[in-house]
C-alpha positions in Angstrom: 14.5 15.9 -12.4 13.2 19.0 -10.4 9.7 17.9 -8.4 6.8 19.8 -8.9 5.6 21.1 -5.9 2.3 22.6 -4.3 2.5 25.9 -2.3 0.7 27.8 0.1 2.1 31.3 0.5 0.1 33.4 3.8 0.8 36.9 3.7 -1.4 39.7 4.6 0.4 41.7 2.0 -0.9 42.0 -1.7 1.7 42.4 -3.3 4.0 40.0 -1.8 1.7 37.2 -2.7 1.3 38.0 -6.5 5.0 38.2 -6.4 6.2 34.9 -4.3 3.3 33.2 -6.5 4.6 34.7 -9.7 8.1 33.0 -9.1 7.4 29.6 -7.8 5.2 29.7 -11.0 7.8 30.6 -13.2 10.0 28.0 -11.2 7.5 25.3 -12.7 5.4 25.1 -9.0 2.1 25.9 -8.1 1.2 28.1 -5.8 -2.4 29.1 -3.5 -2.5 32.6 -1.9 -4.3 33.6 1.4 -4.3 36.4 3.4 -5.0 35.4 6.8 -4.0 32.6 9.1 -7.3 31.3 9.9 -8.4 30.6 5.9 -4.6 29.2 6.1 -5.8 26.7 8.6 -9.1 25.8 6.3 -7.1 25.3 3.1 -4.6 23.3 4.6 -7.6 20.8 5.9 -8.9 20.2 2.6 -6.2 20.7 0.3 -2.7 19.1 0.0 0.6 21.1 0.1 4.0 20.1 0.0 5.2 23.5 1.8 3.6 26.3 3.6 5.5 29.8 3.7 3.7 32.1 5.7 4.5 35.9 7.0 5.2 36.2 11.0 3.4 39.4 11.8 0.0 39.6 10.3 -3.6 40.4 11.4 -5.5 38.4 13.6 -3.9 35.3 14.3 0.0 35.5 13.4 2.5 33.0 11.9 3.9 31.6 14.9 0.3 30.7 16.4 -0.4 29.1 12.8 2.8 26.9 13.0 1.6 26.1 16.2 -2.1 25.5 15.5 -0.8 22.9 12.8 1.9 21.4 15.0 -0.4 20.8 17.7 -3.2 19.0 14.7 -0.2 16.9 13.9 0.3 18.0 10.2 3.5 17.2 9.0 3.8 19.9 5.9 7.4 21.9 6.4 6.7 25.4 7.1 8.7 28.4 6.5 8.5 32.0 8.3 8.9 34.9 6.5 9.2 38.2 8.3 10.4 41.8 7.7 10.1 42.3 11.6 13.0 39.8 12.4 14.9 39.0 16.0 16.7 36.3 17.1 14.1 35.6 19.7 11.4 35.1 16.9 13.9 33.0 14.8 14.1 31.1 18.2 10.9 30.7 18.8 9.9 29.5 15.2 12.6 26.9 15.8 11.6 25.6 18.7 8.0 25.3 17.4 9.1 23.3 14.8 9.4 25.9 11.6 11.9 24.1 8.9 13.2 28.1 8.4 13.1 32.0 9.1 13.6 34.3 6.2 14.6 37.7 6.7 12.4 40.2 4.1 13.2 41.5 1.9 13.2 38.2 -0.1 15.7 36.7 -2.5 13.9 34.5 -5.1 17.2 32.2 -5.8 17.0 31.9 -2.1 13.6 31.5 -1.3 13.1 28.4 -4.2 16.4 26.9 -2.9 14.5 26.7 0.7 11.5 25.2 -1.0 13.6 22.7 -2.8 15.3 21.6 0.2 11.7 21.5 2.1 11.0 19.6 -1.1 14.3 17.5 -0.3 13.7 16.6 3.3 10.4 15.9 3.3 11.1 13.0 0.7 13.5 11.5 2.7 11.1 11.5 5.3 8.4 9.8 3.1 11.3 6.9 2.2 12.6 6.6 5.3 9.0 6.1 6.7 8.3 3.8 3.6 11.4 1.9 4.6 10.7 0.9 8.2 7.0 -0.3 7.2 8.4 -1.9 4.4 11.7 -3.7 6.2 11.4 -7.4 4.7 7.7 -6.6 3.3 8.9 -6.1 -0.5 11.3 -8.5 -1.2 11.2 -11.3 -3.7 12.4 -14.5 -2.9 13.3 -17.6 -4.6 16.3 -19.7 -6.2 14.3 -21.9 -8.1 14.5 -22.1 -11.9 11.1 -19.7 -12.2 12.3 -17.0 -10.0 15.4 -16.7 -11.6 13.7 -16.4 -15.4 11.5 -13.7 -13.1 14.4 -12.0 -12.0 16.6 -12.3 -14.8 13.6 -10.9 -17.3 12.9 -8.0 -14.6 16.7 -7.2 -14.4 16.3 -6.5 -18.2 13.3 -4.7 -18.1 13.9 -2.1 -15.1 16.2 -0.1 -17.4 14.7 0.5 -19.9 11.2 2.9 -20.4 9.5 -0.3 -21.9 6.2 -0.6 -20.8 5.3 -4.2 -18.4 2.5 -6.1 -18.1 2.4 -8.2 -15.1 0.5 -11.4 -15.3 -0.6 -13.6 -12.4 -3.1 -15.1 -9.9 -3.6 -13.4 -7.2 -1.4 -13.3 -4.5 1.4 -14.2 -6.8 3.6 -10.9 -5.8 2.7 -8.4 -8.8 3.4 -5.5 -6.3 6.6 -7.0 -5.4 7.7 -7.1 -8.8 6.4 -3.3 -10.1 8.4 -2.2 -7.3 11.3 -4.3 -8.1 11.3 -2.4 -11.6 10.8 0.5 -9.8 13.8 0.4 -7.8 16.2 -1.4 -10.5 15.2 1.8 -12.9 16.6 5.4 -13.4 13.4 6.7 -11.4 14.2 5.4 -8.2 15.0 8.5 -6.9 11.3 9.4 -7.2 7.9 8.3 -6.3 6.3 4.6 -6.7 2.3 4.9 -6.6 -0.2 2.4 -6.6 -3.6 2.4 -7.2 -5.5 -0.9 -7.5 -8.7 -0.3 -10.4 -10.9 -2.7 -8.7 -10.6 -1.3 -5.5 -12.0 2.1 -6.6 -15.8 2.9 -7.1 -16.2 3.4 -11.4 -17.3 7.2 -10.4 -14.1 8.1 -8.5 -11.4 6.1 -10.3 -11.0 9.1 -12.6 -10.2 11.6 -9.8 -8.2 9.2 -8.3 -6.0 9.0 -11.8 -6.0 12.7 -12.9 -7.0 14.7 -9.7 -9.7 16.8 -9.2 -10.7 20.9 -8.9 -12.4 22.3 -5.9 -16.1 22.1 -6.6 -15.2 19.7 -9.3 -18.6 17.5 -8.0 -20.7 17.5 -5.0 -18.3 16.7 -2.1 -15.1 18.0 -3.7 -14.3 20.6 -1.1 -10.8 21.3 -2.4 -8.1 20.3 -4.7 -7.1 16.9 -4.7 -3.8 15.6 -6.9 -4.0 12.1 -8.7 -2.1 9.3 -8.5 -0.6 10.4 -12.0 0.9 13.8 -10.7 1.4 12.0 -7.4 4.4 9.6 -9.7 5.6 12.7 -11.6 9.1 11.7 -12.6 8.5 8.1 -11.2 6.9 4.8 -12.0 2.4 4.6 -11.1 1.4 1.0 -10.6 -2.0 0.0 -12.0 -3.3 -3.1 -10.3 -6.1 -5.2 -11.5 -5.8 -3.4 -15.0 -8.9 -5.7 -16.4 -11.4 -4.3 -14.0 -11.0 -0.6 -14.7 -14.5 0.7 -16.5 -14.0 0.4 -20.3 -15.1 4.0 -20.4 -12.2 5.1 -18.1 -10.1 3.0 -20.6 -9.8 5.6 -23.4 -8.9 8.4 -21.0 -6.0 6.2 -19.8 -5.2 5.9 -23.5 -5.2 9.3 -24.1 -2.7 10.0 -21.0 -0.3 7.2 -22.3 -0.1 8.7 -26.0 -0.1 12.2 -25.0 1.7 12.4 -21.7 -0.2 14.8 -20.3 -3.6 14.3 -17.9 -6.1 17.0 -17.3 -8.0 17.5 -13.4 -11.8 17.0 -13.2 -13.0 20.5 -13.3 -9.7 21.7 -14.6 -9.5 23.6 -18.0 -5.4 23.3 -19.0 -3.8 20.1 -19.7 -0.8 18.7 -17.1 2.4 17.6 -18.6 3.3 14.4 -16.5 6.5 12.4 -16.7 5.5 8.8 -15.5 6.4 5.1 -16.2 3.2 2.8 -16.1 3.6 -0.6 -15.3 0.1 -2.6 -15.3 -1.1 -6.0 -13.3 -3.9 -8.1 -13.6 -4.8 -12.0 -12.8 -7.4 -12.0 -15.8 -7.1 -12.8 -19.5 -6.8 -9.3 -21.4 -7.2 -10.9 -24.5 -10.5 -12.9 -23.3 -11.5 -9.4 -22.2 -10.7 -7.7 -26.1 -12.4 -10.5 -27.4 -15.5 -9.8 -25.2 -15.1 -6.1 -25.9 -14.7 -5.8 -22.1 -11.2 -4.2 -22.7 -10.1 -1.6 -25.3 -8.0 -3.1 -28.4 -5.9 0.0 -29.1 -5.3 0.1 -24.8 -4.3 -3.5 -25.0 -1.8 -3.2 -27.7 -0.7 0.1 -26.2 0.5 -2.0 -22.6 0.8 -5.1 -23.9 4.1 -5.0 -25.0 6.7 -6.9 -22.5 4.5 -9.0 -20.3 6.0 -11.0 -17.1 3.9 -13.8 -15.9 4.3 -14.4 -12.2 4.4 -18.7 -11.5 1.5 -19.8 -8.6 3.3 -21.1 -5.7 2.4 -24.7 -6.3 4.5 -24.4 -9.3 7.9 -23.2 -7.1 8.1 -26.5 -4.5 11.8 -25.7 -4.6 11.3 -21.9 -2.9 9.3 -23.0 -0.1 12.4 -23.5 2.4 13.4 -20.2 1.5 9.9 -18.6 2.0 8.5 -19.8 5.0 12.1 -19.2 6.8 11.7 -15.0 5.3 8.1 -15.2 6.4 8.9 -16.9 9.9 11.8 -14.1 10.6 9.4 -11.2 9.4 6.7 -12.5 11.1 8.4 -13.0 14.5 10.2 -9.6 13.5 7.2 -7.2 13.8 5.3 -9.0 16.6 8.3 -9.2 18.6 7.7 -12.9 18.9 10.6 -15.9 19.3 11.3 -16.9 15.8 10.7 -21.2 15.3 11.8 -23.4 12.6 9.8 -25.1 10.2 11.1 -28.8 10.4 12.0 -31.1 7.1 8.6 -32.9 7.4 6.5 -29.0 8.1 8.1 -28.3 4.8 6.9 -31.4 3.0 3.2 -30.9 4.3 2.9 -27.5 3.2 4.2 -28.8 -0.8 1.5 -30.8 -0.6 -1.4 -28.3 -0.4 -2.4 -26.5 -3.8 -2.1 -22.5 -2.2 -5.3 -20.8 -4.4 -3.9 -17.9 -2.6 -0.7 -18.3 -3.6 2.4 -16.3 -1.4 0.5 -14.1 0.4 -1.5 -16.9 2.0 1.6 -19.2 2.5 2.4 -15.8 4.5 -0.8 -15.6 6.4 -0.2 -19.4 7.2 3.2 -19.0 8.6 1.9 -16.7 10.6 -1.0 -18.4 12.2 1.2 -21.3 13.0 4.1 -19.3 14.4 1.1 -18.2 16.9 -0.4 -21.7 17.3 2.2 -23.7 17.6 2.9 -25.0 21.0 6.5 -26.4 20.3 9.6 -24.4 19.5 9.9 -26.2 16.4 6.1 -25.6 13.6 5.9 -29.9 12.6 4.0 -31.7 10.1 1.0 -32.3 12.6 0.2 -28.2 13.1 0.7 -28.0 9.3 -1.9 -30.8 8.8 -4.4 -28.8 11.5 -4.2 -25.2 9.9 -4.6 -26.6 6.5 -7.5 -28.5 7.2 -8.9 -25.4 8.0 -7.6 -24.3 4.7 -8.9 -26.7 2.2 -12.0 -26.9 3.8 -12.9 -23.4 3.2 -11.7 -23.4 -0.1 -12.8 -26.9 -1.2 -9.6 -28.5 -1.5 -8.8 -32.0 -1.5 -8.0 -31.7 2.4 -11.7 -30.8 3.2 -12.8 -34.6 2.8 -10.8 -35.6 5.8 -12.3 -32.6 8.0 -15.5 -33.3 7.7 -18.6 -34.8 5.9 -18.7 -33.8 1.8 -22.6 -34.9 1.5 -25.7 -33.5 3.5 -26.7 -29.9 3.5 -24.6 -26.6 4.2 -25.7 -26.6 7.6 -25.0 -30.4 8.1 -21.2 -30.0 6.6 -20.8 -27.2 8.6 -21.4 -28.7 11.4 -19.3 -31.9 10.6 -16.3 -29.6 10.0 -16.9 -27.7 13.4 -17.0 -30.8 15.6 -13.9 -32.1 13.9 -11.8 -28.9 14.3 -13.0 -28.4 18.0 -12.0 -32.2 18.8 -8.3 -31.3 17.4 -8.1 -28.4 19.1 -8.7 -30.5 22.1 -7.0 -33.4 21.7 -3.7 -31.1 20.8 -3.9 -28.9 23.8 -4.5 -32.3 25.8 -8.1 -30.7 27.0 -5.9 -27.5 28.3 -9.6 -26.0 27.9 -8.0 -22.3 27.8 -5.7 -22.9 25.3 -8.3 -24.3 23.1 -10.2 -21.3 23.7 -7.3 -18.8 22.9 -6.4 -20.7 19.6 -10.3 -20.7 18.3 -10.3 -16.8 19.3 -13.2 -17.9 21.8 -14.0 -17.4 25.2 -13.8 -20.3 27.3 -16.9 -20.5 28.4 -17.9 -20.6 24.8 -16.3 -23.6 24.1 -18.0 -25.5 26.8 -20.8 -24.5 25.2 -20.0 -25.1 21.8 -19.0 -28.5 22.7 -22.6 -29.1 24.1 -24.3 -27.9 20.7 -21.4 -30.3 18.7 -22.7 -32.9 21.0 -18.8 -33.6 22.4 -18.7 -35.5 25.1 -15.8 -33.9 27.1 -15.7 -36.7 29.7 -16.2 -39.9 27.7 -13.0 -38.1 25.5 -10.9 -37.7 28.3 -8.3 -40.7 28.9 -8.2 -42.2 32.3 -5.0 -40.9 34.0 
């Protein structure tokens, strides 16, 4: 499936512009003219291009200083030189400046668009292998137990297919992990996977976000800016939090899923798009239809093969399996010594209900990979970090850290004194590793201790 791509052509000649922009039209692309390096430079700053091809020898400022002006402000858009005053020292020199190729004028049109496609080409290798190496171990779901492999086995089914998903779930349950899972198990993983999370966007930018907007579209739109459905063109767009986009927004969305087709804010022709929707959310859509908070016709419209995502206290099985991929990632990308989770570290964290489900189980691992003072992460620095845990998020643990009666400030308080006397007595009053593992400076935690009313002395043991 050809990619449609954006162009910026730079030539100080009329006629070549209406012609190079004539083809690439033709060819399905879109194309901006200019006719000077310097308007090059402020185009390229406010609007998005997948390629630039731009004339050598031109007034003013030519197209070896532009490559180099946008070297040098580290854009990354590949750039072509077009010249009829070619040498091999030019063609040199482009090179060396980092031009992706020198054409010779006058142009061939076959072999100008099979430049742009291979700029096209390249550059999305790039992008994956990029994606790739911030991704390594990020996107991967794991599990053995009986609801993973339902999960796996239902997703397995429904990658192939065009069938539109709804993924249920709390949060932190993985409903990234498993749109991209589709993603990659489906015909369209050759192209793009975009995400865009509806509760994360202001109500009066969400649609520019979707569709893409005109220059001088609205007050601050200083150029053109392509949506997250143009964006997935030929590839699958993730909408996260599906229950929190604006109900008005909500029959636009509609309109794109029926139609196929999405129209720019400020823009006066309709798009043709190509895109596989899959949709997330941790609410109740049909709570939300009831309340006339979400559209009927939308809901029945996505509703159609929903996956629901199991909480982690409901996978005890997977949790050898998850802490020892968190542990390896984890000491991975901080370049730490990887430690084992004993049999008993194991047991202690089934026992805690996880409202954040995986990706706190992940943010855990983590703190006690840097916490832990023993090769080996035991029972007793599970017991410590969860306290922490439950306290803040009322869990049953939160009795044992501290008071449950007396006011906000008098609980607080409670729980402070208790987590600063286990920080002590586990870094046997080591008074600077109790200030590194609160994220305090040590003479803070003298003084914190005076506040608490800790009597450092009267703790210590007699040698």
């Amino acid at each position: 499936m050809p990619r449609k791509a954006h162009l910026l052509i730079v030539d100080d000649d009329p006629n070549t512009l209406a012609s190079l922009s004539r083809a690439f039209r033709l060819a399905g692309h879109e194309a901006t003219v200019c006719d000077n390096a310097v308007r090059a430079v402020e185009l390229i700053r406010t609007e998005s291009f997948d390629v630039i091809l731009s004339d050598v020898v031109m007034p003013g400022r030519s197209g070896l200083e532009l490559l180099e002006d946008l070297k040098k402000a580290g854009f990354k858009t590949p750039i072509v030189l077009i010249s009829g005053q070619a040498n091999i020292e030019m063609a040199v020199k482009a090179t060396k400046l980092g031009a992706l190729d020198f054409l010779e004028k006058p142009l061939s049109t076959e072999k100008l668009l099979v430049t742009v496609e291979n700029a096209l080409r390249l550059s999305r290798l790039e992008d994956e292998n990029r994606e790739l190496r911030q991704r390594l171990g990020k996107h991967e779901l794991v599990g053995s137990g009986p609801a993973m492999k339902k999960l796996l086995a239902q997703i397995d089914r429904v990658a192939a297919s065009e069938t539109r998903v709804c993924i249920l779930g709390e949060t932190g349950t993985g409903k990234e992990l498993v749109a991209r899972a589709i993603h990659e198990k489906s015909p369209r993983r050759e192209h793009p996977f975009i995400t865009l999370n509806c509760a994360a966007v202001p109500a009066e930018l969400i649609e520019s976000e979707l569709f893409g907007h005109e220059k001088g579209a609205f007050t601050g739109a200083a150029g053109r800016h392509v949506g997250k459905f143009e964006q997935a063109d030929g590839g699958t767009l993730f909408l996260d939090e599906i229950g929190d986009m604006p109900v008005a927004m909500q029959a636009k969305l509609l309109r794109v899923l029926e139609e196929g087709e999405v129209e720019r804010v400020g823009g006066d022709k309709p798009i043709k798009v190509n895109v596989r929707v899959v949709l997330a959310t941790h609410r109740n859509l049909e709570d939300l239809v009831k309340q006339n908070a979400f559209r009927r016709d939308l809901f029945h419209r996505i509703y159609v093969f929903p996956l629901t995502l199991p909480p982690l206290r409901e996978r005890p099985e997977d949790f050898p399996g998850l802490v020892a991929h968190f542990a390896r990632q984890v000491a991975a990308q901080n370049g730490w010594k990887e430690k084992i989770f004993t049999e008993d570290a194991i047991a202690e964290l089934r026992k805690y209900r996880w409202p954040g489900n995986v990706r706190e189980l992940r943010n855990v691992v983590e703190r006690l990979i840097l916490l832990a003072s023993d090769e080996n992460v035991a029972a007793a620095d599970i017991r410590l970090i969860l306290a922490t845990s439950d306290a803040l998020s009322g869990g049953p643990s939160a009795c044992a850290a501290g008071n449950t009666t007396g006011t906000l400030a008098e609980r607080t308080e409670a729980f402070e004194k208790e987590t600063m006397l286990g920080e002590i007595r586990r870094h046997n009053f080591h008074m600077t590793n109790v200030a590194r593992a609160l994220g305090l400076e040590r003479s803070h935690v003298y003084k914190k201790c005076q506040q608490l009313g800790i009597d450092l002395q009267s703790l210590r043991k007699p040698e």
